[in-house]
DSSP file (Angstrom, degrees, kcal/mol; ACC not computed):
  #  RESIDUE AA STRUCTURE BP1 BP2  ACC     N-H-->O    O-->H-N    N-H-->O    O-->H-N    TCO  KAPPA ALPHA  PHI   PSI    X-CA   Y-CA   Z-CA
    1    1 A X              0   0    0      0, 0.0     2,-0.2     0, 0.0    84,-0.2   0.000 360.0 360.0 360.0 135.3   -3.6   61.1    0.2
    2    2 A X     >  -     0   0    0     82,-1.1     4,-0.6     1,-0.2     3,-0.1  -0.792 360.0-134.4 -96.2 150.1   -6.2   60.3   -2.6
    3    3 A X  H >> S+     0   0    0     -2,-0.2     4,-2.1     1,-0.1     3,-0.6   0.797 106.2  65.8 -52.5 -29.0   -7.7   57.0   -3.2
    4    4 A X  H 3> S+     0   0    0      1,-0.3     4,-2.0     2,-0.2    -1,-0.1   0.810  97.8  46.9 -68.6 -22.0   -7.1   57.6   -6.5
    5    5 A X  H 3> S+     0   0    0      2,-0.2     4,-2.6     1,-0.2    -1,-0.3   0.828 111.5  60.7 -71.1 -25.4   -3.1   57.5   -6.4
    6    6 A X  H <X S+     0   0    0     -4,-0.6     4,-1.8    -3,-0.6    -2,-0.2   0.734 105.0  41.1 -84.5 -18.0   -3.8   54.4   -4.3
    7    7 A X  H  X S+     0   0    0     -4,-2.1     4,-1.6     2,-0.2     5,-0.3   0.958 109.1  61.8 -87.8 -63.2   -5.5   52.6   -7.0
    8    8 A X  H >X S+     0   0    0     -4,-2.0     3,-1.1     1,-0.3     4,-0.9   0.706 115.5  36.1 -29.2 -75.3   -2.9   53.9   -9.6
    9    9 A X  H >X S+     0   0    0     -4,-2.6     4,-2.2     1,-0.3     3,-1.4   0.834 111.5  53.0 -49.0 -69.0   -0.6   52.1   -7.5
   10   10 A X  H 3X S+     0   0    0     -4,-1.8     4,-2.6     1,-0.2    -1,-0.3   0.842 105.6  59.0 -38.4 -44.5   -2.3   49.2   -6.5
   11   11 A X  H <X S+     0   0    0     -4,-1.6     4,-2.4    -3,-1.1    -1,-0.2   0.743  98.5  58.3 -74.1 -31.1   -3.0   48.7  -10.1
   12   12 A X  H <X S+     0   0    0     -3,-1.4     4,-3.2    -4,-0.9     5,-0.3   0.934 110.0  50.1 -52.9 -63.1    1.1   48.5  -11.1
   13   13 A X  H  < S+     0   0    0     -4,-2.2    54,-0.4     1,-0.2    -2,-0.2   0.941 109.9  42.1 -60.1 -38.6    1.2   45.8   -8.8
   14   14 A X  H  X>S+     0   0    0     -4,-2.6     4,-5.0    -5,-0.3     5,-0.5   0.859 108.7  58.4 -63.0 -46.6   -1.4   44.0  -10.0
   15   15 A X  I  X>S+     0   0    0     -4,-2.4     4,-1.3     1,-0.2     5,-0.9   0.987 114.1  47.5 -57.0 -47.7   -0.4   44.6  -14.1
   16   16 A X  I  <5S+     0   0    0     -4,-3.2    50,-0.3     1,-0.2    51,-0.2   0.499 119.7  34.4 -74.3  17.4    3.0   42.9  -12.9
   17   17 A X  I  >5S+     0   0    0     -3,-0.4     4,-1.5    -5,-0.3    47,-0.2   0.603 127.0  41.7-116.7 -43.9    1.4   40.1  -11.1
   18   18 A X  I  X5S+     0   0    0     -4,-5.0     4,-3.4     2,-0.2    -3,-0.1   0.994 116.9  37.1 -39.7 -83.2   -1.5   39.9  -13.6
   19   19 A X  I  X<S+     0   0    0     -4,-1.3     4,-1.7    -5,-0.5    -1,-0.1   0.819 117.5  54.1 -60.3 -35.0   -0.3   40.2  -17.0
   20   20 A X  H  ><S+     0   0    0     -5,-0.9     4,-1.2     2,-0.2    -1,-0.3   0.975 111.0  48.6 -56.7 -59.7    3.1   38.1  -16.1
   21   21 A X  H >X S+     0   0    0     -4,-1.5     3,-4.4    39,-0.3     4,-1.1   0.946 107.5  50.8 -65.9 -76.1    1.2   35.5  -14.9
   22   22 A X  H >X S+     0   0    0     -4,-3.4     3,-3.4     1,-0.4     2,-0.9   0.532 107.5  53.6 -14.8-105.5   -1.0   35.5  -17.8
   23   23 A X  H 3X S+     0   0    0     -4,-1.7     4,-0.7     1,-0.3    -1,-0.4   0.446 116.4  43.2  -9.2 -25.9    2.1   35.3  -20.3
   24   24 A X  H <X S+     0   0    0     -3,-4.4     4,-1.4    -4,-1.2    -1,-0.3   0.781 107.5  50.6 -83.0 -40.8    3.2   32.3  -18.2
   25   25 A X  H <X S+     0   0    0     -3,-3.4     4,-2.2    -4,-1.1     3,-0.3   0.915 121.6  42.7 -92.1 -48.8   -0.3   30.4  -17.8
   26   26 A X  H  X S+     0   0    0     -4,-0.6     4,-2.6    -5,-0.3    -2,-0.1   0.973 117.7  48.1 -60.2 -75.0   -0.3   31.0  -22.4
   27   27 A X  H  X S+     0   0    0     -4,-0.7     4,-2.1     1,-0.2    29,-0.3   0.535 115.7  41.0 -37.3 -31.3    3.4   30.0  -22.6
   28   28 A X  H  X S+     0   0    0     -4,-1.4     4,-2.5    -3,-0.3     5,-0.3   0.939 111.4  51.9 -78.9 -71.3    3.2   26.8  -20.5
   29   29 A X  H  X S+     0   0    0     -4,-2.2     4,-4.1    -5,-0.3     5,-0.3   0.943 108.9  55.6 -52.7 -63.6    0.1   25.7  -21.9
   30   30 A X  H  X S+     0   0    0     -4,-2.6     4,-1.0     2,-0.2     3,-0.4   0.880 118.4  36.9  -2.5 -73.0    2.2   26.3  -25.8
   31   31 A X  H >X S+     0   0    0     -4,-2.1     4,-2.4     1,-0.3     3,-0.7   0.880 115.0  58.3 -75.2 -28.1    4.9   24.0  -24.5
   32   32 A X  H 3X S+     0   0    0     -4,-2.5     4,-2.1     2,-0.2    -1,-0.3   0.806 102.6  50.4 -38.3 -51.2    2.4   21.8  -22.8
   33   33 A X  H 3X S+     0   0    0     -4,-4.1     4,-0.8    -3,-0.4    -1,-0.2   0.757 107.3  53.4 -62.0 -34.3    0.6   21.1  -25.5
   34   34 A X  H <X S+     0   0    0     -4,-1.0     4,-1.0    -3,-0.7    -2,-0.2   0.709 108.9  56.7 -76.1 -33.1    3.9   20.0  -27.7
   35   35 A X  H >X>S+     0   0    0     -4,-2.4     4,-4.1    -5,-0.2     3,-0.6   0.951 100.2  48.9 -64.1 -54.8    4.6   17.8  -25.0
   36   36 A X  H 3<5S+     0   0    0     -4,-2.1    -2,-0.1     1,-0.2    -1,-0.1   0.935 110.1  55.3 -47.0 -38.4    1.6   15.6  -24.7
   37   37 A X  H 3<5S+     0   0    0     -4,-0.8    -1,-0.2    -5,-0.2     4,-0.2   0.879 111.0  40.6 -73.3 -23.0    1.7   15.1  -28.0
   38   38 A X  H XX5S+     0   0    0     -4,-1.0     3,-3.7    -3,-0.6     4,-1.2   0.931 115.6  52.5 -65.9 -60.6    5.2   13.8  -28.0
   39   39 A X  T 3<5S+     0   0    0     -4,-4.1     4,-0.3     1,-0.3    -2,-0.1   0.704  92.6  66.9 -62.8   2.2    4.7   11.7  -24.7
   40   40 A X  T 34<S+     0   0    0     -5,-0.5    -1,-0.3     2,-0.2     3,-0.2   0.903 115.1  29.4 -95.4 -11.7    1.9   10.2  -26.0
   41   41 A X  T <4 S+     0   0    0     -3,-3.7     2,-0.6     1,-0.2    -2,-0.2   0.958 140.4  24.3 -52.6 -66.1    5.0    8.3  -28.9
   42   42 A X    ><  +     0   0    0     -4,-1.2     3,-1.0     1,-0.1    -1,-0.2  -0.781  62.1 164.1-116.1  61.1    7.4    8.6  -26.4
   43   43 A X  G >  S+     0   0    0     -2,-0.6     3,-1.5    -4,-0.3    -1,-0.1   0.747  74.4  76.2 -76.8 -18.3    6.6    8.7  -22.7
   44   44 A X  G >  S+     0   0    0      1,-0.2     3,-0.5     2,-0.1     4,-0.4   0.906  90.4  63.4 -60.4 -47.4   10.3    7.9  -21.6
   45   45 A X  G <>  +     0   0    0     -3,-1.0     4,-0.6     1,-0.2    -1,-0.2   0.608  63.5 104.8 -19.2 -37.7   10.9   11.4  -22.5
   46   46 A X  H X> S+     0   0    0     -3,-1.5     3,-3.5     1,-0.2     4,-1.6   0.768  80.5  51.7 -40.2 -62.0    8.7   13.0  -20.0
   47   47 A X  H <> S+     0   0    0     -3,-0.5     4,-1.2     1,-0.3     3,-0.3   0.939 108.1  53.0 -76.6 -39.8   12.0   14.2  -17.7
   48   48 A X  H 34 S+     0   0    0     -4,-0.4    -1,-0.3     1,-0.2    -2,-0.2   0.793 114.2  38.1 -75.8   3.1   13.6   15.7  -20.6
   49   49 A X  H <X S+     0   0    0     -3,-3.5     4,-1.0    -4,-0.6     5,-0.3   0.531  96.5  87.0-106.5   4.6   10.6   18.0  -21.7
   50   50 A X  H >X S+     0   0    0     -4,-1.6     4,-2.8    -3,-0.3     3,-0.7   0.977  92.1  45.9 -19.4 -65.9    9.6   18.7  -17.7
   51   51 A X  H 3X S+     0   0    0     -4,-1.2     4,-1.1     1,-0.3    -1,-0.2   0.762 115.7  49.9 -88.1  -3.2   12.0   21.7  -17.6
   52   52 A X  H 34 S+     0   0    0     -3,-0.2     4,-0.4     2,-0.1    -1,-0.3   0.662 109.9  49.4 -65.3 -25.6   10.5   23.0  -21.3
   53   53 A X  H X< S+     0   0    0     -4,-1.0     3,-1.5    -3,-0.7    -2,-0.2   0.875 119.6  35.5 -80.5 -57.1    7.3   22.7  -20.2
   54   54 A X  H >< S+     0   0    0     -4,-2.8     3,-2.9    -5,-0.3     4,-0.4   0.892  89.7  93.7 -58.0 -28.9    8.0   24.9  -16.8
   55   55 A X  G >< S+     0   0    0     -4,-1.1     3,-1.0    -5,-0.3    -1,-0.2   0.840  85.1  40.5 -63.9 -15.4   10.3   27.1  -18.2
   56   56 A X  G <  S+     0   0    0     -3,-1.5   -28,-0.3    -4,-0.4    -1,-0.3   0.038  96.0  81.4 -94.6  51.0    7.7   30.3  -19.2
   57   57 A X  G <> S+     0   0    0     -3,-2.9     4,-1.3   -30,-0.1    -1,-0.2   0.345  81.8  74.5-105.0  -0.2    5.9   29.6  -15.7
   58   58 A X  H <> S+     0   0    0     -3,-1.0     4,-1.1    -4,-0.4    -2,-0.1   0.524  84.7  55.5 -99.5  17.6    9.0   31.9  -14.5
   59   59 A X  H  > S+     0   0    0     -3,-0.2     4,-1.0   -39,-0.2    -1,-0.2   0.614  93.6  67.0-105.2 -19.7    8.0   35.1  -15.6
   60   60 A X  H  > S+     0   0    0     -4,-0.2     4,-1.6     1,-0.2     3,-0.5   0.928 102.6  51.2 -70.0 -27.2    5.0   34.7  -13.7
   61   61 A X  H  X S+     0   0    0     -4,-1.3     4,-1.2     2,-0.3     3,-0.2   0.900 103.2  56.4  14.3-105.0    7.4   34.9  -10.8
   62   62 A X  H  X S+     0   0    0     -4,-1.1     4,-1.1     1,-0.2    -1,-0.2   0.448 108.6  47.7 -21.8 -40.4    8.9   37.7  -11.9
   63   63 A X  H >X S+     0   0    0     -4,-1.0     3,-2.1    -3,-0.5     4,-0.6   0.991 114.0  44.5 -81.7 -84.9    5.8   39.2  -11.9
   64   64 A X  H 3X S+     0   0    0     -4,-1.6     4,-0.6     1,-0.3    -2,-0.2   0.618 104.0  60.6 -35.6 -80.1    4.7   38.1   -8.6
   65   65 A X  H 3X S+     0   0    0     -4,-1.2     4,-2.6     2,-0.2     3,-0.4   0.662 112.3  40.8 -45.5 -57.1    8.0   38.9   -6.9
   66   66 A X  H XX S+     0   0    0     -3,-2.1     4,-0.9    -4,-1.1     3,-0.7   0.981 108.7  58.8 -59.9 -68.9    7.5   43.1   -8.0
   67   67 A X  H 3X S+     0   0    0     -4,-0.6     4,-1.1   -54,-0.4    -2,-0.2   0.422 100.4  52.8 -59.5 -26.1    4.1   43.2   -7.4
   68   68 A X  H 3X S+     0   0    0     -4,-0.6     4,-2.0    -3,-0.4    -1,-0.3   0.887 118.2  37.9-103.9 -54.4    5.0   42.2   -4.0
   69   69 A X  H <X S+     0   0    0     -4,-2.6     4,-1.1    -3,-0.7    -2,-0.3   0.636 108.3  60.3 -56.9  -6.0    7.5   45.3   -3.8
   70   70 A X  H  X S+     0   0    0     -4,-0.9     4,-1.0     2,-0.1    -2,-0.2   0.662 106.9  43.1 -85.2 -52.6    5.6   47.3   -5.5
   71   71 A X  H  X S+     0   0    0     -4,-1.1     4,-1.5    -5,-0.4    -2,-0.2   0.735 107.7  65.2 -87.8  -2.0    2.8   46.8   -2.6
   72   72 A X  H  X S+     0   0    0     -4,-2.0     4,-1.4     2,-0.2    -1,-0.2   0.913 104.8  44.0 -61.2 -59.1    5.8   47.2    0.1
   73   73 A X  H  X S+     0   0    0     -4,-1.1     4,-1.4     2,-0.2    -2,-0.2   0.611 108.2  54.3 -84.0   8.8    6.3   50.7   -1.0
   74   74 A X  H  X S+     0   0    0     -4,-1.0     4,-2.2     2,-0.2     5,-0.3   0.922 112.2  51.8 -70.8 -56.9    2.5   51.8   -1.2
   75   75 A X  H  X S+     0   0    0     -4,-1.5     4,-1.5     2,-0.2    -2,-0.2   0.821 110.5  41.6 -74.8 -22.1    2.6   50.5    2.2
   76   76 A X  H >X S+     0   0    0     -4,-1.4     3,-4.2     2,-0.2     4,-1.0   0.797 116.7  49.9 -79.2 -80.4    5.6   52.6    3.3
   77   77 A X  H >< S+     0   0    0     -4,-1.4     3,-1.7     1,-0.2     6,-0.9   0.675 106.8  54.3 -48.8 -43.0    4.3   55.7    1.5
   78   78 A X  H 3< S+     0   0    0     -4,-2.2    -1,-0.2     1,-0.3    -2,-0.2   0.778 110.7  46.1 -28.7 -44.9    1.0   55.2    3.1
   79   79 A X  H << S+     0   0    0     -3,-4.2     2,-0.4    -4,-1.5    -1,-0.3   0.538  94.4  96.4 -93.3  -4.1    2.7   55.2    6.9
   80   80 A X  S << S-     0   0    0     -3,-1.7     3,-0.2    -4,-1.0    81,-0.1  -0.700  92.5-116.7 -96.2 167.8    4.9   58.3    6.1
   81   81 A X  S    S+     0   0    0     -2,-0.4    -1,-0.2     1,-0.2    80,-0.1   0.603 110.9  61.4 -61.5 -18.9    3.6   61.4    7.2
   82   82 A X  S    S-     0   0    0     78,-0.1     2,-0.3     1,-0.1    -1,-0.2   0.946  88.9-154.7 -52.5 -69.8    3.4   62.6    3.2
   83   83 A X        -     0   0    0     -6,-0.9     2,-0.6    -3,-0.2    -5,-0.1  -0.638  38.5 -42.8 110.9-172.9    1.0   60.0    2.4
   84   84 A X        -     0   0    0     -2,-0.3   -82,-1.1    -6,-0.1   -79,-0.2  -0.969  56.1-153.2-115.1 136.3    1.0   58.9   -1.4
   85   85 A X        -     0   0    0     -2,-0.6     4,-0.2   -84,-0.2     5,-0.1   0.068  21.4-124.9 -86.5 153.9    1.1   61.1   -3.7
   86   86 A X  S    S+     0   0    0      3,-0.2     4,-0.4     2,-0.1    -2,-0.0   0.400 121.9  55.9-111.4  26.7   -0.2   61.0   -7.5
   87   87 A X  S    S+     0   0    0      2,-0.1    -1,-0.1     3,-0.1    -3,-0.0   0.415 112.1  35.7 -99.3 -29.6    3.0   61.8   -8.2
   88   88 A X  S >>>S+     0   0    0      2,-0.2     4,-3.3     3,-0.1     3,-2.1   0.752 112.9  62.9-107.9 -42.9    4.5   58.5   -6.2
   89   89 A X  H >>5S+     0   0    0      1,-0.3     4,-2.7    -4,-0.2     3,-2.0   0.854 104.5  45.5 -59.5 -82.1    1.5   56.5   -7.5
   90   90 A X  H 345S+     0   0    0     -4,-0.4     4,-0.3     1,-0.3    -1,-0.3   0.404 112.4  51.9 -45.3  12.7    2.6   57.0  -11.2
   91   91 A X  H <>5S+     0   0    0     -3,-2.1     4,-1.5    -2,-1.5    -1,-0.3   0.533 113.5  37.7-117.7 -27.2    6.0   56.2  -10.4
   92   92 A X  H <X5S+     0   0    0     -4,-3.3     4,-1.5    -3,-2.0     5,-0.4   0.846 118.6  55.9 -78.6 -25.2    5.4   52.8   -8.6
   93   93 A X  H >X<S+     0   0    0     -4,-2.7     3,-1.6    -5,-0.5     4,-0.8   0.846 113.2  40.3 -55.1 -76.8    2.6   52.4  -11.5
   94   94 A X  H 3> S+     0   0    0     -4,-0.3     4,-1.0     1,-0.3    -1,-0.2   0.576 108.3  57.3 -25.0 -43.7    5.3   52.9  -14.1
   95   95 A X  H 3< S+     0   0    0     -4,-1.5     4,-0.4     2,-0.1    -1,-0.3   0.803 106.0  54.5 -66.1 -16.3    8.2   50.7  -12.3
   96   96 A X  H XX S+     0   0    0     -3,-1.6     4,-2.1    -4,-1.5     3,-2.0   0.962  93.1  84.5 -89.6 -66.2    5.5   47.7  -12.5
   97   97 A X  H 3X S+     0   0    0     -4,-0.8     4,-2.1    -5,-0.4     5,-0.2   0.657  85.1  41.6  -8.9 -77.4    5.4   48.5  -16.3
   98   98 A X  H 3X S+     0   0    0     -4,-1.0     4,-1.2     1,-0.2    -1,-0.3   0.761 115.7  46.2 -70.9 -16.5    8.5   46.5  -17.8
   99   99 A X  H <>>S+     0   0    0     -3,-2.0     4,-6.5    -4,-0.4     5,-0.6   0.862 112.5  52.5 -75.9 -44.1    8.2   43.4  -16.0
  100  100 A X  H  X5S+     0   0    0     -4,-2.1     4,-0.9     1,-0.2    -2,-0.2   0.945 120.5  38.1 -56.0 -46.9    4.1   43.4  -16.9
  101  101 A X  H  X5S+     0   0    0     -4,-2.1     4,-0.8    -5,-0.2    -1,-0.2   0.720 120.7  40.8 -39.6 -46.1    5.0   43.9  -20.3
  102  102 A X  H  X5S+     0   0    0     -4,-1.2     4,-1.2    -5,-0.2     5,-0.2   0.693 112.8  51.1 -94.1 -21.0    8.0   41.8  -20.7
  103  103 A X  H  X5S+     0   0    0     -4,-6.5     4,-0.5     1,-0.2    -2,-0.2   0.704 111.2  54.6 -81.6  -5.6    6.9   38.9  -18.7
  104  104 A X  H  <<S+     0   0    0     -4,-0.9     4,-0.4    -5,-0.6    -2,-0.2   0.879 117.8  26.9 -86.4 -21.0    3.8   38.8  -20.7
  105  105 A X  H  X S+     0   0    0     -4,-0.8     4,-3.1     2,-0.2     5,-0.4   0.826 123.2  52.3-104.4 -44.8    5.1   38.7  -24.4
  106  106 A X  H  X S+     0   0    0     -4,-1.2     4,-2.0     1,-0.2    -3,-0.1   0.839 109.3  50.6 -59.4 -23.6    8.7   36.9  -23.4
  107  107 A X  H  X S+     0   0    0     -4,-0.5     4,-2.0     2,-0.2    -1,-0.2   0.898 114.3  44.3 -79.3 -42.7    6.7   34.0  -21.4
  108  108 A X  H  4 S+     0   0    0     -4,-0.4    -2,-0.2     2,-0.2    -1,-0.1   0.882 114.8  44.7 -53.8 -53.8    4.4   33.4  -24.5
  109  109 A X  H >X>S+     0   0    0     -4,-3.1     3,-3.8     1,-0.2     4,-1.0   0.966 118.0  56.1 -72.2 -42.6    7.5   33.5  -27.5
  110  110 A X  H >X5S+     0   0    0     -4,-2.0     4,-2.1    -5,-0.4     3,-1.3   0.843 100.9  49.1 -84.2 -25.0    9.2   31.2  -24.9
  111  111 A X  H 3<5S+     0   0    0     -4,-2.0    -1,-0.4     2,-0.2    -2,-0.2   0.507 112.4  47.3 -73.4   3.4    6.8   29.0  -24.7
  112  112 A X  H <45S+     0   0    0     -3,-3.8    -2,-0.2     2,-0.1    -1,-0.2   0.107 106.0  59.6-110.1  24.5    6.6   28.7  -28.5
  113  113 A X  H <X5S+     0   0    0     -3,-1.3     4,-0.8    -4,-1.0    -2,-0.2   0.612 110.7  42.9-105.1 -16.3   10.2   28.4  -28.5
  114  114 A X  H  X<S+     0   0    0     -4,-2.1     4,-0.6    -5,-0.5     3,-0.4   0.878 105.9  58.4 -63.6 -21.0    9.8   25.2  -26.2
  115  115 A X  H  > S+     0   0    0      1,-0.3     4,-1.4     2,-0.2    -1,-0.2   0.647 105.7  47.2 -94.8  -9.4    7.3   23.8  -27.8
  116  116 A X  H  4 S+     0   0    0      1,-0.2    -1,-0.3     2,-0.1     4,-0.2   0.814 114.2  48.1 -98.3   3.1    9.4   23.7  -30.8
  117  117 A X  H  X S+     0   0    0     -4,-0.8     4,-1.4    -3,-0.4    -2,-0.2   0.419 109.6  58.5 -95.7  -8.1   12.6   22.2  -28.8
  118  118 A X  H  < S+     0   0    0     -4,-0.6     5,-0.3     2,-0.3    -3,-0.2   0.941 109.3  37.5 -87.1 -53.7   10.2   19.8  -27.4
  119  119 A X  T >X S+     0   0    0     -4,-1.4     3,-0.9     2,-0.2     4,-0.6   0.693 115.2  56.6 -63.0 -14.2    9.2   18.5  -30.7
  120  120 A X  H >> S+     0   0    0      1,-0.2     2,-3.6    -4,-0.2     3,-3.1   0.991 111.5  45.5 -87.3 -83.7   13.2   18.9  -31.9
  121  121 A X  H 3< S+     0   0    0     -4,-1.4    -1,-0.2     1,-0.4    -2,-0.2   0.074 102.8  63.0-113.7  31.3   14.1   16.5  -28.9
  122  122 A X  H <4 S+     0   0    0     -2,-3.6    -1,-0.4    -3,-0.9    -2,-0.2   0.428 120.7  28.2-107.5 -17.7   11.2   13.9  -29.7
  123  123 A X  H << S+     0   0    0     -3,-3.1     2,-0.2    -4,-0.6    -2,-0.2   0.882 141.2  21.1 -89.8 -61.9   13.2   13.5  -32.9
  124  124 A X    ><  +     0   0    0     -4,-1.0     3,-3.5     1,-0.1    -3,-0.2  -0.561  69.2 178.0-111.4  61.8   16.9   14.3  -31.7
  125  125 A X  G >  S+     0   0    0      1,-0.3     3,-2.2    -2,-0.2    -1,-0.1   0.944  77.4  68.4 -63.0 -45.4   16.6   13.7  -27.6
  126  126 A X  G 3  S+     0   0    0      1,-0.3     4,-0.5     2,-0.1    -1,-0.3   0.898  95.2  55.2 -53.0 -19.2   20.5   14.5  -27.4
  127  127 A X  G < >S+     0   0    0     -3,-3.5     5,-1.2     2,-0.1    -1,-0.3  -0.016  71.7 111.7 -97.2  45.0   19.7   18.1  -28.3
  128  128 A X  I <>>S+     0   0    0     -3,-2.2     4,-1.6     4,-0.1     5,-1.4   0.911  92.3  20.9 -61.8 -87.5   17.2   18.4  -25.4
  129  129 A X  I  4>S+     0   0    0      3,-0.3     5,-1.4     1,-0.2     6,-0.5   0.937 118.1  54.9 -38.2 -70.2   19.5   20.9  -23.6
  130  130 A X  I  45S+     0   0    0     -4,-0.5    -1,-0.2     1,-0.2    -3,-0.1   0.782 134.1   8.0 -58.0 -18.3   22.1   22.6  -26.2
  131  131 A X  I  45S+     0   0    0     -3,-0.4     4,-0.4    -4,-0.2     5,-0.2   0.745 133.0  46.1-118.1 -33.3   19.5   23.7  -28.3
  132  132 A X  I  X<S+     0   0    0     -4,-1.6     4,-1.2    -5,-1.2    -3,-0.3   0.985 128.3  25.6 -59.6 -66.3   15.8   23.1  -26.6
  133  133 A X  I  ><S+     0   0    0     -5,-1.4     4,-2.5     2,-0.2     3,-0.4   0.996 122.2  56.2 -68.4 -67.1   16.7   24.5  -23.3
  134  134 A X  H  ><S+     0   0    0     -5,-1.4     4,-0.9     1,-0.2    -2,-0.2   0.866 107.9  42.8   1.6 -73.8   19.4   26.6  -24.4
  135  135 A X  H >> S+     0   0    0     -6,-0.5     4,-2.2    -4,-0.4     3,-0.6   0.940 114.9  54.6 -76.6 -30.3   17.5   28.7  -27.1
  136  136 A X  H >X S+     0   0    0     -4,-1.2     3,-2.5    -3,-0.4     4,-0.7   0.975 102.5  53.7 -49.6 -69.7   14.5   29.0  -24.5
  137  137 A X  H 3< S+     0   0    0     -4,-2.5    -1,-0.2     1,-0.3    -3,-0.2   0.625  99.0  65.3 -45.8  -6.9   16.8   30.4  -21.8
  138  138 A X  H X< S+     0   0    0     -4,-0.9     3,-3.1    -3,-0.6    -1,-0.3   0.957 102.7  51.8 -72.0 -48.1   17.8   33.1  -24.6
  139  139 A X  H X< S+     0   0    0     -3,-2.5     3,-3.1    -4,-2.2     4,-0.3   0.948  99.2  62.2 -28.3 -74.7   14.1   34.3  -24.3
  140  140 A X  T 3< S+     0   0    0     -4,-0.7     4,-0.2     1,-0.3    -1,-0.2   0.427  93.4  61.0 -60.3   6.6   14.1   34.6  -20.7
  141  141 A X  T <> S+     0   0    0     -3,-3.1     4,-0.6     1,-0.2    -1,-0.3   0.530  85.2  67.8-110.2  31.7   16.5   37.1  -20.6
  142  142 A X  H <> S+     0   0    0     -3,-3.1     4,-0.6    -4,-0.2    -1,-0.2   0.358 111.9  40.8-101.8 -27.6   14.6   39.3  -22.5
  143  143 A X  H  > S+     0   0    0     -4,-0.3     4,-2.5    -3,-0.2    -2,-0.2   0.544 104.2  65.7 -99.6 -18.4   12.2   39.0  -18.6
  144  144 A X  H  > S+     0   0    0     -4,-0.2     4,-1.4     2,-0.2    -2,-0.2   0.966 106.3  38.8 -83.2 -26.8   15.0   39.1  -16.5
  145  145 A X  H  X S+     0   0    0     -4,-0.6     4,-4.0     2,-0.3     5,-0.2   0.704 113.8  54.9 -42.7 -49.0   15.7   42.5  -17.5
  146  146 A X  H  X>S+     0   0    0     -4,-0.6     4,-2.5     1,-0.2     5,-0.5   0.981 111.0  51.9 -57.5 -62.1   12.0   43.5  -17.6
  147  147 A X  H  <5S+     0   0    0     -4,-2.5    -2,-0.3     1,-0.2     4,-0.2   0.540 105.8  46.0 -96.3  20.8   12.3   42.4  -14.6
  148  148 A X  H  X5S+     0   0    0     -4,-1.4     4,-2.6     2,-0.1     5,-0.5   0.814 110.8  58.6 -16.0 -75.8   15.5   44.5  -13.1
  149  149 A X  H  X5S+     0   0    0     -4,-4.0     4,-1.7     1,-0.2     5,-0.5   0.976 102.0  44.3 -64.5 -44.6   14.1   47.3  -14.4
  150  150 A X  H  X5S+     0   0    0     -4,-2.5     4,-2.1     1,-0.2    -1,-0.2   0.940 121.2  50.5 -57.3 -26.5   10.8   47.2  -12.6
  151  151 A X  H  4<S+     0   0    0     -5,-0.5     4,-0.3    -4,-0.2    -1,-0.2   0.986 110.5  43.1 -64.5 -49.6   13.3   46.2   -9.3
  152  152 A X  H  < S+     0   0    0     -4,-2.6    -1,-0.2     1,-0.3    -2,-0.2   0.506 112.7  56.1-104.9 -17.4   15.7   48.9   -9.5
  153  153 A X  H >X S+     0   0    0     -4,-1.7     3,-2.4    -5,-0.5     4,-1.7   0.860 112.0  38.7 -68.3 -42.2   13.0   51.5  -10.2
  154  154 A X  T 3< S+     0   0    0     -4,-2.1    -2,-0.2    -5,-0.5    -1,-0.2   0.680 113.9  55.0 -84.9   8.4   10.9   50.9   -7.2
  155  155 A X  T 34 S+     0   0    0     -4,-0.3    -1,-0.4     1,-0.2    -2,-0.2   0.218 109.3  48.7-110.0  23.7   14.0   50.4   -5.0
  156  156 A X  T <4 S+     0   0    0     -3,-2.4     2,-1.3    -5,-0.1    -2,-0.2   0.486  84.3 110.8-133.1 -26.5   15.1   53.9   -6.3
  157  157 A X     <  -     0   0    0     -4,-1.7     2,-0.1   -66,-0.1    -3,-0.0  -0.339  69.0-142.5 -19.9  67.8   11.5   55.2   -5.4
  158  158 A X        -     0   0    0     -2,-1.3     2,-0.5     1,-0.1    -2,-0.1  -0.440  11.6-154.3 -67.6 132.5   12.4   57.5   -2.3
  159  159 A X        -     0   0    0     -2,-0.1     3,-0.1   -77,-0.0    -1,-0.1  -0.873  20.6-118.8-113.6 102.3    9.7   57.4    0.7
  160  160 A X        -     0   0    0     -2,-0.5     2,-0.7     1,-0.1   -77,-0.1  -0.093  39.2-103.5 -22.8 133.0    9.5   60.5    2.9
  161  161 A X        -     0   0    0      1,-0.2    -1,-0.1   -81,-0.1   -81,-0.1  -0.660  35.2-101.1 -30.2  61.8   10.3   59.6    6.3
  162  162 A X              0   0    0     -2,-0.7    -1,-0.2     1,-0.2   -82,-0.1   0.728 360.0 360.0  -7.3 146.5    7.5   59.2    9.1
  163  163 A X              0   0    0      0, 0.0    -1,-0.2     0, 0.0   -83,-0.1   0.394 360.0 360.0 -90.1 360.0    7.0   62.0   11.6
């Protein structure tokens, strides 16, 4: 077992926990920004642009959520009697891959798709949901997918059996 597979690996988990979060921390701040400026007309608003403001903080999740399966199976390959591999290190590195990617760019457009439903519902507050929340949630399933695929890889990731 090399260190070097083990930082390959470690370093998947960390792009989907990283790079997700990141894309969340941009995207929140986006919609954040569109909000303040509305609440500072309209502060009676606040609860219907809450769940615009929050909604790209869920990719960091997403992110969060592999990263933490992702370091489940280092740790199994690490206790079987094989060890990890730089074979099994590029393949958890690689499952980490579509969430880090997709939670970073989809949490970013979805927080400039809030921020433009925030300003839509400082104008039209009956389209807060059918079109503000609504078109966001079309983003995010552009991340749930990223993040699927990063699940369904690492759960498909077979780990030799301990001796």
């Amino acid at each position: 077992m090399s260190q070097i597979a083990i930082g390959i690996a470690f370093l998947g988990a960390a792009m989907a926990a990283f790079m997700a979060g990141i894309g969340s921390a941009v995207g929140i701040g986006i919609a954040g920004r569109s909000a303040t400026g509305v609440l500072t007309e309209k502060p009676e608003r606040y609860g219907q642009l809450f769940l615009q403001v929050v909604l790209p903080g869920t990719q960091g999740f997403y992110g969060f959520v592999i990263a933490f399966f992702a370091m489940g199976k280092i740790s199994d390959f690490i206790a079987s009697a094989a060890g990890l591999g730089i074979s099994d290190a590029l393949a958890v590195f690689s499952a980490c891959l579509p969430i880090a990617f997709a939670g970073l760019l989809s949490a970013i457009h979805q927080g400039k798709t809030c921020a433009a439903g925030i300003l839509m519902t400082a104008k039209r507050p009956e389209m807060a949901v059918k079109a503000g929340v609504l078109y966001a949630a079309m983003v995010e399933v552009y991340a749930v997918l990223g993040f699927l695929i990063s699940l369904l890889i690492l759960l498909a990731i077979e780990v030799p059996a301990a001796a």
